[in-house]
C-alpha positions as CSV (number, residue, x, y, z in Angstrom):
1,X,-72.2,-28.0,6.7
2,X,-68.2,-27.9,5.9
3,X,-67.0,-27.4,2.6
4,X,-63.1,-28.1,2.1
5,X,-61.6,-25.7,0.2
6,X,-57.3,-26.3,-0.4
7,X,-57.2,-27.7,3.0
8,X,-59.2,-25.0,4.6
9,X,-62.7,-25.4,6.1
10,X,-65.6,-23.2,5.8
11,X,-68.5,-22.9,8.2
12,X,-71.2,-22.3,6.0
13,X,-73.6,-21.7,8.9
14,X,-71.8,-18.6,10.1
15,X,-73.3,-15.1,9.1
16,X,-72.3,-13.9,6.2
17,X,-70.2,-10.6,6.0
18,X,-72.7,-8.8,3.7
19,X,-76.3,-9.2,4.0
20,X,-78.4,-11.2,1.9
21,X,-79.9,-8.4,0.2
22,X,-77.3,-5.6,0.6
23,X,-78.6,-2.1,-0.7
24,X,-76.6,-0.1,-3.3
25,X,-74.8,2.8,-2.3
26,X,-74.8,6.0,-4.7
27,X,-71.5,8.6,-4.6
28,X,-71.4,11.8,-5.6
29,X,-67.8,12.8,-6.6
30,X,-67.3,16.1,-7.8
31,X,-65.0,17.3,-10.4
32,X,-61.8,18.8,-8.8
33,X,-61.0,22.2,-10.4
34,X,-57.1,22.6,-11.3
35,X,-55.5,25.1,-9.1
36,X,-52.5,25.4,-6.7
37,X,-50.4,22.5,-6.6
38,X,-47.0,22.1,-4.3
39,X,-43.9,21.9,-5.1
40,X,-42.4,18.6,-5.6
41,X,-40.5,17.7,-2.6
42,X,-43.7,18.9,-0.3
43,X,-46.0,16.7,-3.2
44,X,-43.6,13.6,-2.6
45,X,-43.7,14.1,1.1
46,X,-47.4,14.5,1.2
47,X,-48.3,12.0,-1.4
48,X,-50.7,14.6,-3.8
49,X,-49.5,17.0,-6.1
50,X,-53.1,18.8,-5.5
51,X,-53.2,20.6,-1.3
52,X,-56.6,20.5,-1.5
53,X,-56.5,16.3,-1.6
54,X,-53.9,16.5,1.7
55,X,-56.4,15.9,4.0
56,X,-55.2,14.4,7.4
57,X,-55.4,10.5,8.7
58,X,-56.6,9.7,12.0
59,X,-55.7,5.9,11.8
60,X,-59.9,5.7,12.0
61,X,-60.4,8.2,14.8
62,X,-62.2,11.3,14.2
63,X,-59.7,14.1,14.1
64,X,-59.2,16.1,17.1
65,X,-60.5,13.0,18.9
């Protein structure tokens, strides 16, 4: 079954990108304590005020990977 939607198609056969009963997820965030902070050409360069939020991106590798 196709369902036109502004000119576009949708399958609605395919698999869905969820599942039909997707389980809730719980996150635990905890409360960052105020402490050293950088100065503010190393915070704009870095993109955080805060080092201990400068953590390092691996494009979706593991680091050292």
């Amino acid at each position: 079954m196709k369902t036109q939607l502004d000119g576009q198609s949708c399958d609605l056969h395919t698999p869905a990108p969820l599942p039909e009963d997707p389980v809730p997820a719980m996150a635990y965030v905890p409360f960052q304590q105020y402490g050293a902070v950088y100065e503010p050409e190393k915070a704009l360069a870095s993109g955080t005020l805060f080092p201990d939020l400068d953590k390092p991106f691996s494009g979706g590798k593991e680091a050292g990977a």
